[in-house]
PDB file as gemmi writes it, atoms N, CA and C in Angstrom:
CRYST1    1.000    1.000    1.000  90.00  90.00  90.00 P 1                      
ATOM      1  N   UNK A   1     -72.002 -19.124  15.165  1.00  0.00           N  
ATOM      2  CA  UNK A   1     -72.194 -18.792  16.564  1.00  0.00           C  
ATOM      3  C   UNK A   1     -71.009 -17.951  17.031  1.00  0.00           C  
ATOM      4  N   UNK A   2     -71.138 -17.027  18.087  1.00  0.00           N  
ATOM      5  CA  UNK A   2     -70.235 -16.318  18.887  1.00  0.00           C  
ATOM      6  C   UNK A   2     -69.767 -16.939  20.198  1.00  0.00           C  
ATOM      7  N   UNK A   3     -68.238 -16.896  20.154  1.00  0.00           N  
ATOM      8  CA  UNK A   3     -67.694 -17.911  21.525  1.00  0.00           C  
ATOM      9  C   UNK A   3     -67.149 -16.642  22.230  1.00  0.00           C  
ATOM     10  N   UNK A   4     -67.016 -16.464  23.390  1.00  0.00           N  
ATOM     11  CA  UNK A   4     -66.158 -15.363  23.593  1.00  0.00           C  
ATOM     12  C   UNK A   4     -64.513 -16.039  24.124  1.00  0.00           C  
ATOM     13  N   UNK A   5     -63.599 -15.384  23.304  1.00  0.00           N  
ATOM     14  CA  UNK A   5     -62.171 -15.858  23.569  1.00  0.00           C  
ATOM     15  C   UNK A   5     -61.203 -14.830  24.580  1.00  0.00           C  
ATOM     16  N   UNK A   6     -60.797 -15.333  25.605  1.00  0.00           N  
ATOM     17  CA  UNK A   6     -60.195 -14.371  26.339  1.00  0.00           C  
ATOM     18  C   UNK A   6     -58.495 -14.593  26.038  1.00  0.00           C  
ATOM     19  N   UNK A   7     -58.180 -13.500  26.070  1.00  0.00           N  
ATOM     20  CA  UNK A   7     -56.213 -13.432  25.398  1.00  0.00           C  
ATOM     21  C   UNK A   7     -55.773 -13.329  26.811  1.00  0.00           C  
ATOM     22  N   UNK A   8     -54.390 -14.457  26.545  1.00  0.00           N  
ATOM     23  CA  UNK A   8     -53.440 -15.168  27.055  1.00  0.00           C  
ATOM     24  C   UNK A   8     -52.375 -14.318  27.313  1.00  0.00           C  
ATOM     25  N   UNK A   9     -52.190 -13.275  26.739  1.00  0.00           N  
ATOM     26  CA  UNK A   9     -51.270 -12.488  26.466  1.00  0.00           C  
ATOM     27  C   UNK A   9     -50.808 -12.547  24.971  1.00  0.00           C  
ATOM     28  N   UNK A  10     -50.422 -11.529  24.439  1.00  0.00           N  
ATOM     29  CA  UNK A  10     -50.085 -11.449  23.052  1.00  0.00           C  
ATOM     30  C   UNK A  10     -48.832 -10.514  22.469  1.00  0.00           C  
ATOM     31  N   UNK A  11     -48.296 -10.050  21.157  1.00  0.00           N  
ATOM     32  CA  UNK A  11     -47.737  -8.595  20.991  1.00  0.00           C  
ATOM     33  C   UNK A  11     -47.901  -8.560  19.568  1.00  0.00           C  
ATOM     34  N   UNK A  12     -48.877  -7.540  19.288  1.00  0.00           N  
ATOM     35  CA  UNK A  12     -49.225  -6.761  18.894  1.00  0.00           C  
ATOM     36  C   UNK A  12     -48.711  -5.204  18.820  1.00  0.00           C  
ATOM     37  N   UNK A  13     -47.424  -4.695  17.597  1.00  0.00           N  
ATOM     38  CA  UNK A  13     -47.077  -3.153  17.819  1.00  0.00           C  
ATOM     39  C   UNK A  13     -48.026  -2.347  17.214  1.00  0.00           C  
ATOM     40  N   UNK A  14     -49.180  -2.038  17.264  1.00  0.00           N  
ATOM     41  CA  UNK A  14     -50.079  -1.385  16.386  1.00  0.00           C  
ATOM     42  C   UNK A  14     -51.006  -1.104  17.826  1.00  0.00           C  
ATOM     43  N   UNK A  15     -50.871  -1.866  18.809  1.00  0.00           N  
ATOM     44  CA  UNK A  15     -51.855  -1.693  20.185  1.00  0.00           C  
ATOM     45  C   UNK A  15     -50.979  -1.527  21.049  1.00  0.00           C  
ATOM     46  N   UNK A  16     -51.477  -0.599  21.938  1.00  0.00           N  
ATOM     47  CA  UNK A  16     -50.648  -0.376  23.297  1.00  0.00           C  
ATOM     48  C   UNK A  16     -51.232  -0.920  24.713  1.00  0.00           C  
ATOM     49  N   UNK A  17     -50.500  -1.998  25.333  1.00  0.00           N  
ATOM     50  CA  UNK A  17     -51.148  -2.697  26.515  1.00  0.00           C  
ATOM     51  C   UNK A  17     -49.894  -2.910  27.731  1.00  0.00           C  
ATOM     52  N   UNK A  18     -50.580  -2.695  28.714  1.00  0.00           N  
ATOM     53  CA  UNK A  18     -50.009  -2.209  29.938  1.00  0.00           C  
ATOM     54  C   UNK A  18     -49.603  -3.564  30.373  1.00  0.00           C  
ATOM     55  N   UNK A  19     -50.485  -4.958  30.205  1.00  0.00           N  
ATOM     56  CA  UNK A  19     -50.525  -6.415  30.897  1.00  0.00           C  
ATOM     57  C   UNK A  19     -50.697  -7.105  29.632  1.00  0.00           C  
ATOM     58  N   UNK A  20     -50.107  -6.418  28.641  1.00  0.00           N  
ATOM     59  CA  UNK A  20     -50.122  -7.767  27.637  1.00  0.00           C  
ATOM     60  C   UNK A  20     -51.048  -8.187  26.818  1.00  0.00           C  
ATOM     61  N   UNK A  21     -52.336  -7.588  27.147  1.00  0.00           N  
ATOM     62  CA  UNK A  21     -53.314  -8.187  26.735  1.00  0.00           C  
ATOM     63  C   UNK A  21     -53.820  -9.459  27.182  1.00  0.00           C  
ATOM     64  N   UNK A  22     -53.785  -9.625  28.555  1.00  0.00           N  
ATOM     65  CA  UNK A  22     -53.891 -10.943  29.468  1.00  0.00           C  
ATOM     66  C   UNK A  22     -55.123  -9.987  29.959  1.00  0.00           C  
ATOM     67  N   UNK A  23     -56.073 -11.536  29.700  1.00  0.00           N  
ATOM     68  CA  UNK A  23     -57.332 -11.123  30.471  1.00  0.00           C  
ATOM     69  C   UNK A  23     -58.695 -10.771  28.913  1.00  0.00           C  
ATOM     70  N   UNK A  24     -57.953  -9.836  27.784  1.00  0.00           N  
ATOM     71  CA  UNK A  24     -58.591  -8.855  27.406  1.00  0.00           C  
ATOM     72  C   UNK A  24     -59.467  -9.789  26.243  1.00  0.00           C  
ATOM     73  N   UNK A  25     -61.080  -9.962  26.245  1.00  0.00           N  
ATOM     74  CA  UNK A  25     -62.128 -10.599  26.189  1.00  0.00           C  
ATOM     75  C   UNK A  25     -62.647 -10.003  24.218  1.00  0.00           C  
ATOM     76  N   UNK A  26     -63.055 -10.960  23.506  1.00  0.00           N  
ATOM     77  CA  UNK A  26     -63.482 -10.465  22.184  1.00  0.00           C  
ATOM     78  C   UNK A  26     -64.091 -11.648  22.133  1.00  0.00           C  
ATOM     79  N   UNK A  27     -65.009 -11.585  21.304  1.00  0.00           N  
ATOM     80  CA  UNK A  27     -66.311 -12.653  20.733  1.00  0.00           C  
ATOM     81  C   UNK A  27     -65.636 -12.643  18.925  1.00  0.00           C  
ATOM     82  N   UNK A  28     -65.385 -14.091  19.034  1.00  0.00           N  
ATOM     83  CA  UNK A  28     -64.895 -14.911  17.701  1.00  0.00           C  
ATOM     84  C   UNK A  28     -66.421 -15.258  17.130  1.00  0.00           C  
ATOM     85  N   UNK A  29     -66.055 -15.292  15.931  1.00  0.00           N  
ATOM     86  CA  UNK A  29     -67.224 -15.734  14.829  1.00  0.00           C  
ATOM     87  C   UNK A  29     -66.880 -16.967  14.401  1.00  0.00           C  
ATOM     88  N   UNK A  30     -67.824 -18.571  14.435  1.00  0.00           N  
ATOM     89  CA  UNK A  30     -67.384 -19.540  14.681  1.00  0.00           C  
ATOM     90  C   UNK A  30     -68.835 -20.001  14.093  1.00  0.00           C  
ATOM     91  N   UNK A  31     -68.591 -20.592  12.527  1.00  0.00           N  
ATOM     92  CA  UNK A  31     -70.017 -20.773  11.881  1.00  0.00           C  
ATOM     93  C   UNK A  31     -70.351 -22.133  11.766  1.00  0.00           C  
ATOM     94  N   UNK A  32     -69.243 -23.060  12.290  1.00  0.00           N  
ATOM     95  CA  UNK A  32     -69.512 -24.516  12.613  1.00  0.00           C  
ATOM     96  C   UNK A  32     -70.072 -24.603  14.106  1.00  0.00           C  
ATOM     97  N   UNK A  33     -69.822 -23.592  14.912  1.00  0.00           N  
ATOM     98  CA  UNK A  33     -70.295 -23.907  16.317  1.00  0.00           C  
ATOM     99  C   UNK A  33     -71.314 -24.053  16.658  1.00  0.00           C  
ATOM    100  N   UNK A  34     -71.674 -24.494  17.303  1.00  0.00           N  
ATOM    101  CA  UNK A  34     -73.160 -24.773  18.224  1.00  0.00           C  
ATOM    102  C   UNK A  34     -73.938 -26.552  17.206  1.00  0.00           C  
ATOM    103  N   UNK A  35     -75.058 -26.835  17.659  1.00  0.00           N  
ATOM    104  CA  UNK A  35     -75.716 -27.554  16.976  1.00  0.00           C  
ATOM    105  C   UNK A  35     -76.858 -26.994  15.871  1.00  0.00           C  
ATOM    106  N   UNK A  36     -77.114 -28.410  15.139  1.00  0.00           N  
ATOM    107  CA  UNK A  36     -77.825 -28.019  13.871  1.00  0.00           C  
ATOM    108  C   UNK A  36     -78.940 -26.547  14.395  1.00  0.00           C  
ATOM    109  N   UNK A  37     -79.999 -27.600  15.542  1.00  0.00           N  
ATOM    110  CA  UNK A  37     -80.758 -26.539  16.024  1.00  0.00           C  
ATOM    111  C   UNK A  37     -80.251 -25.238  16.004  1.00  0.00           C  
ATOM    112  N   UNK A  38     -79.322 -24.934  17.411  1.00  0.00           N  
ATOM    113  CA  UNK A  38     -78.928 -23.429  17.599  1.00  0.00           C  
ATOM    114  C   UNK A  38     -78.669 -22.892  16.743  1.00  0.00           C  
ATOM    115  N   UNK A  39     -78.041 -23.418  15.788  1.00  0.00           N  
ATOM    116  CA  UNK A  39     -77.633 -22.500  14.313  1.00  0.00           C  
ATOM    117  C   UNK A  39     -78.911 -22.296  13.542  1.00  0.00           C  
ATOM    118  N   UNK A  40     -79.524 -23.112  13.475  1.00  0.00           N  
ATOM    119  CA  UNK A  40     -81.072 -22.665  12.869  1.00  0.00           C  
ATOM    120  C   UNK A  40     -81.986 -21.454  13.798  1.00  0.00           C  
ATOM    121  N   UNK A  41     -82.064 -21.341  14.892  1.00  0.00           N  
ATOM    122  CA  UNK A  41     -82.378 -21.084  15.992  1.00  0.00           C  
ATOM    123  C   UNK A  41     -81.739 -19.373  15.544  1.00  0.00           C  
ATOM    124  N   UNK A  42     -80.116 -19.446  15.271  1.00  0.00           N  
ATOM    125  CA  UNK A  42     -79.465 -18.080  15.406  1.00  0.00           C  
ATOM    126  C   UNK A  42     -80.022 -17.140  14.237  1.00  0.00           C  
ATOM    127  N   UNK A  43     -80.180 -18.761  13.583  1.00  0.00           N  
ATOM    128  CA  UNK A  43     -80.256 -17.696  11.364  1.00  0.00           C  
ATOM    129  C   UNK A  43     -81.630 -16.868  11.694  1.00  0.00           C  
ATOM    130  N   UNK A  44     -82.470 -17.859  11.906  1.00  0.00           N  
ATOM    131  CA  UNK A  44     -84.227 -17.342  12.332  1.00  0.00           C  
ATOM    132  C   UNK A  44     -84.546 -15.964  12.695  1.00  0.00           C  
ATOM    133  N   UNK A  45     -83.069 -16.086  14.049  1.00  0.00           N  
ATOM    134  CA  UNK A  45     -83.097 -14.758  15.561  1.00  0.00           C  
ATOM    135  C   UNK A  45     -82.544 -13.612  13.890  1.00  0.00           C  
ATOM    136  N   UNK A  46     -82.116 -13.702  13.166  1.00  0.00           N  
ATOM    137  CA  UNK A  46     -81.097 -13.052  12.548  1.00  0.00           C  
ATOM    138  C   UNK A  46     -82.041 -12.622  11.705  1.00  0.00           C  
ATOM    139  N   UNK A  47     -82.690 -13.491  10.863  1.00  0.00           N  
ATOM    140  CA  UNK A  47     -83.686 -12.845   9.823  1.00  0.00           C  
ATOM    141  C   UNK A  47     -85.158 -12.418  10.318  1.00  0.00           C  
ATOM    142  N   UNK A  48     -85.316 -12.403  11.204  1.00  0.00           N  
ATOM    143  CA  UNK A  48     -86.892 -11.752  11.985  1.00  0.00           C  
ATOM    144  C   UNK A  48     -85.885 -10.442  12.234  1.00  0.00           C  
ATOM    145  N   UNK A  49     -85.104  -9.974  12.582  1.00  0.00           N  
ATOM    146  CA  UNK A  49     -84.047  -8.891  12.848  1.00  0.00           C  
ATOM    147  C   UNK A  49     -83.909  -8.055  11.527  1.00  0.00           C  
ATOM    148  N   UNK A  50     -83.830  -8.507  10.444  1.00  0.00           N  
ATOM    149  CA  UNK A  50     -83.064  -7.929   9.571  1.00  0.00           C  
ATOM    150  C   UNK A  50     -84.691  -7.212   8.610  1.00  0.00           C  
ATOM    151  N   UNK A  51     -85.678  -8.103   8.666  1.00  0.00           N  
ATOM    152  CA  UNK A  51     -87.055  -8.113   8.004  1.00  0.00           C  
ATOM    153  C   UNK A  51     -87.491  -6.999   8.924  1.00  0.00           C  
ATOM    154  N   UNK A  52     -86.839  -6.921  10.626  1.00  0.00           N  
ATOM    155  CA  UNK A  52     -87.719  -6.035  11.055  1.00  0.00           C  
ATOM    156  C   UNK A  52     -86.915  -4.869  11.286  1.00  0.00           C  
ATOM    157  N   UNK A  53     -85.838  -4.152  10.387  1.00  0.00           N  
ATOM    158  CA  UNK A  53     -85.002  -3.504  10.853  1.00  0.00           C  
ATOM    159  C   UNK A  53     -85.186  -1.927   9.959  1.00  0.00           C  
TER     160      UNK A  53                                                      
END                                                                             
């Protein structure tokens, strides 16, 4: 499942940020998350996607 994680502030010299990176929002990949269902639920959403792609 996808959580979205918002940064606290960070430093990073490879990125240039004005506030730190406070605030700035990314979706983590998290393959224990959710329940049995939803994860069955996601694989399903995932392979009707991929069969119909």
């Amino acid at each position: 499942m996808w959580k979205l994680k918002v940064a606290e502030g960070g430093n990073d010299p490879y990125i240039y940020s004005t506030n730190n990176f406070v605030g700035r929002q990314i979706f983590e990949f998290d393959p224990e998350a959710g329940t049995t269902e939803e994860r069955a639920e996601v694989e399903q959403a995932h392979l009707h996607f991929y069969n119909n792609s």
